[in-house]
VOKOLSE-965975 format. One record per residue: x, y, z of N, C-alpha, C in turn. Coordinates in pm, whole numbers, plus 50000, padded with zeros to 5 digits. Example, Ala and Ser with C-alpha at 12.3 -4.5 7.8 and 13.67 -1.06 7.14 Angstrom:
! residues 2
513194943150780512304955050780513204967050780;512854977550708513674989450714512905000350787;
This chain:
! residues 205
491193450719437491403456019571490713469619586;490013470219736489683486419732490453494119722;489873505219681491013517019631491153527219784;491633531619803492403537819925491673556619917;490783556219976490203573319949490633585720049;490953577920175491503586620256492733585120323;493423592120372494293588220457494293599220635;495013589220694494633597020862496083592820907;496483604220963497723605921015497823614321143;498513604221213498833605921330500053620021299;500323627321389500893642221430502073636721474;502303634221614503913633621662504423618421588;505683624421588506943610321550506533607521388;505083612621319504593614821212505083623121102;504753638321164505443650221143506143656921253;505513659221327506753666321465507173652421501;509073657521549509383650021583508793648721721;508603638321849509353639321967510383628122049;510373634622179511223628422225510733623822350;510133611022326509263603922421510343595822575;510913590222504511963583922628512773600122715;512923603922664513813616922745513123628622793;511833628822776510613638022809510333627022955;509923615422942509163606623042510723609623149;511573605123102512723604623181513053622023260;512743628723223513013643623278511503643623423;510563643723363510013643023485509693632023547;510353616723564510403613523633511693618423728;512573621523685513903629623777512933644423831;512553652823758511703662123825510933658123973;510353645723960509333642924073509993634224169;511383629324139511863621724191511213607724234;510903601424078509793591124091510933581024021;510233565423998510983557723936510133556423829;508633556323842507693552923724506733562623755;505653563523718504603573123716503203565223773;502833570823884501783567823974500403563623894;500013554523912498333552623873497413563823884;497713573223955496603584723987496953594223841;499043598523855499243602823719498773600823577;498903588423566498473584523463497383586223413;496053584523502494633586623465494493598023496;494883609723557495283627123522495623627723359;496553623523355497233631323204495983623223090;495673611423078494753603923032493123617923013;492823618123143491923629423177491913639223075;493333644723092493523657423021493913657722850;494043646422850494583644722687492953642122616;492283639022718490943635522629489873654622667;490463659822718489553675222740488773674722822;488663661522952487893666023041488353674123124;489143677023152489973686623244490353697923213;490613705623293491263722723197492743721123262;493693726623165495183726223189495443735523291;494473744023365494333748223536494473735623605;493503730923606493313720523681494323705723677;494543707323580495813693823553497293700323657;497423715923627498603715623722498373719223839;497203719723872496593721524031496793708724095;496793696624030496893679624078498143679624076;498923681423985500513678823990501023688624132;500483703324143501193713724246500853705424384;499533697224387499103691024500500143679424538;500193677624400501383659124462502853665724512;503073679324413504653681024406504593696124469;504433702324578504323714624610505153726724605;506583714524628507893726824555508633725024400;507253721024352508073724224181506673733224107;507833745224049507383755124004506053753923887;505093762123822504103760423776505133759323632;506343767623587507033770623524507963756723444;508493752723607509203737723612507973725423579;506623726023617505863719823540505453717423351;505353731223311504993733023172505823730223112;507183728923164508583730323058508863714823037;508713708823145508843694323181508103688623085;506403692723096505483691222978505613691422872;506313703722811506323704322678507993699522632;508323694122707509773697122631509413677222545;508773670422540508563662522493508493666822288;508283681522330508033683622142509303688622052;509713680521974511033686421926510853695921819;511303692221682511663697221568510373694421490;509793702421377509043698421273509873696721106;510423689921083511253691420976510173696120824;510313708720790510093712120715509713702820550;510503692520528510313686420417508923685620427;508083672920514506813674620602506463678320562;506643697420591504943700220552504883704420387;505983700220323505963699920170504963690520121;505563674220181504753668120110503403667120175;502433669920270501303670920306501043685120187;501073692520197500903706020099500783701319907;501463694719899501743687619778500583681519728;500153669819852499103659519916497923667819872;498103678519914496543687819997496293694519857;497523698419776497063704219654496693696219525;496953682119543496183670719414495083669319446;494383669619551493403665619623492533652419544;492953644419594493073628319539492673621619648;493003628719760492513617219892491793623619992;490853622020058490813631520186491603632220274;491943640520307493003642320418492483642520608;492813634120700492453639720809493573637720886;494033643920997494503644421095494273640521262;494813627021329494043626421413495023618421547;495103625521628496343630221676495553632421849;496223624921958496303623722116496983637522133;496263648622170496783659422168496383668122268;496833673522372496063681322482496653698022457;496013707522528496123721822502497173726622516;497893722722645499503725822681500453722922547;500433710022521501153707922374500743716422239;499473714622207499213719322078499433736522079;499113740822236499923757222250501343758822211;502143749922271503253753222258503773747422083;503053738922048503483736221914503113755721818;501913756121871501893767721793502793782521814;503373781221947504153789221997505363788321856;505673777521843507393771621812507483768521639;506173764521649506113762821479505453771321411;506233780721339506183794121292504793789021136;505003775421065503943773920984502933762221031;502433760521158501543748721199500463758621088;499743769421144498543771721063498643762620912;499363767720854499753761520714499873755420704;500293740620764500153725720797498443720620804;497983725120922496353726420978495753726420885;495793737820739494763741020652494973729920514;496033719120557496303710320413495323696920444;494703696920577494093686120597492293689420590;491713680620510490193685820516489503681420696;489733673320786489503676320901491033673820990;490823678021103491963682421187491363680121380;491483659621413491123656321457491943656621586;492053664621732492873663521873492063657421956;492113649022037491743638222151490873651822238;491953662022254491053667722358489853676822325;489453680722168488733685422173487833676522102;487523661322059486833654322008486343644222157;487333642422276487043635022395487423622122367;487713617722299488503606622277489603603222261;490473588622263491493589122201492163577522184;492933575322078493413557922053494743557122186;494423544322214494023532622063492113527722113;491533534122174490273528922199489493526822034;488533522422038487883518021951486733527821899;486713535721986485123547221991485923558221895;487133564721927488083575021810488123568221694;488153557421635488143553221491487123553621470;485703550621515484453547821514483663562621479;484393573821578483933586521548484533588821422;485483585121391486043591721278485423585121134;484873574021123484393568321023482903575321013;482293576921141480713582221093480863593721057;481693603521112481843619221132481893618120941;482563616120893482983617520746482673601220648;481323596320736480683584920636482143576020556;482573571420615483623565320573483783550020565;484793544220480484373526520487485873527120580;486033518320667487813516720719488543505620620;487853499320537488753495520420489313505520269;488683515520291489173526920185490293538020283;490753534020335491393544920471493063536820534;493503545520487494793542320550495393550820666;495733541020788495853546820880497643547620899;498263560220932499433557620989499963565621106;500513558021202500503560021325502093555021392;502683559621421504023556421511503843542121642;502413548521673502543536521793501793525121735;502163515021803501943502421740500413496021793;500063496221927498813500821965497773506521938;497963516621821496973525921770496863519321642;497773509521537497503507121442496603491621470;497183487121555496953472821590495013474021586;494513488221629493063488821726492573490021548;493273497121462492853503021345492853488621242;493613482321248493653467321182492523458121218;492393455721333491193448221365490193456621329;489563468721316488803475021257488263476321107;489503469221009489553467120857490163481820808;490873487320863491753497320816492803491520745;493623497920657494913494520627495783500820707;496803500820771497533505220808499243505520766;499833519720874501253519020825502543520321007;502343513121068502973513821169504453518521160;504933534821133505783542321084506873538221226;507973536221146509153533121226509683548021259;509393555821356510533571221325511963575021304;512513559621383513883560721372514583560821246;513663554521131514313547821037513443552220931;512163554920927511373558720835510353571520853;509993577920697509693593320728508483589620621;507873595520703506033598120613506453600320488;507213608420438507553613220311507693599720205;508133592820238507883578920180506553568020159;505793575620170504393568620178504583559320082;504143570119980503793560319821504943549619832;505923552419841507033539719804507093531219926;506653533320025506583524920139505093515220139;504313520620111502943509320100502283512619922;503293510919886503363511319697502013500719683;501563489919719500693478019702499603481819716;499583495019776498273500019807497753512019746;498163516319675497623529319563498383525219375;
């Protein structure tokens, strides 16, 4: 069997926790919506990939929603990011100091979030520096589960996607990485913690 040289890990529900159902659910009560508009969607889409500046993303929202605050916007935004549980960034650090695998990071991430992660998480730097690249949607322009973000990521660092293990929370993003000849680890958050790698896909190292 090939031997496994890198690994790529997805960021939220990964290592930060979040809280996806109760984030979506707050601003849809914010906007007094039931679901989120087709125009929304390909906005935040927009902005998660860096074509947009986070001016301009709440200039579209102030346009749809005129009496909710720039304030009541960002908070709404970010409150999707919870806790980073410390164990985490042990074993990435651990990871980063055998240096046995390449490490990358590659993560649907727009400026509003990754600010406020750095606001809140007193050691992100120190997390950041355990990975040899440190891949965000919005500043690479891409983002899974499309096919072109795995594609960048294999040439960028000459890579085979059968030596590469991918793990990712959403099931969509591993699914795009499987048909690609990745291995993958479609991480349960409720029930399972990165920290378990080795003993969780043991068959594979």
């Amino acid at each position: 069997m090939q031997k496994i040289k890198t690994l790529i890990f997805d960021f939220g529900d990964v290592f930060i926790n979040l809280d996806k159902e109760g984030a979506m659910q707050h601003a849809l009560d914010l906007f007094n919506l039931e679901t989120f508009e087709v125009d929304m969607i390909g906005i935040n889409e927009l902005y998660e990939v860096g074509k947009i500046t986070t001016l301009e993303f709440i200039a579209f929202y102030k346009s749809k929603f005129p009496n909710i605050s720039d304030i009541e916007l960002i908070k709404a935004w970010n409150c999707i990011i919870k806790d980073f549980p410390k164990h985490r960034l042990e074993f990435i650090k651990n990871l980063a100091l055998q240096k046995e695998y390449k490490l990358i990071l590659l993560s649907n991430t727009n400026d509003m979030h990754i600010d406020y992660v750095k606001e809140t998480v007193p050691f992100f730097e120190e997390f950041k520096s355990c990975f040899d690249v440190f891949y965000l949607s919005q500043q690479i322009h891409f983002r899974k589960p499309n096919n072109d973000i795995f594609e960048f990521v294999l040439n960028e660092n000459n890579l085979n996607a059968n030596e590469c293990l991918f793990i990712d929370d959403t099931k969509a993003n591993t699914d795009t990485a499987d048909q690609m000849g990745f291995h993958t680890w479609n991480i349960d958050e409720t029930k399972e913690d990165v920290i378990t790698l080795f003993e969780t896909k043991k068959e594979l190292f």
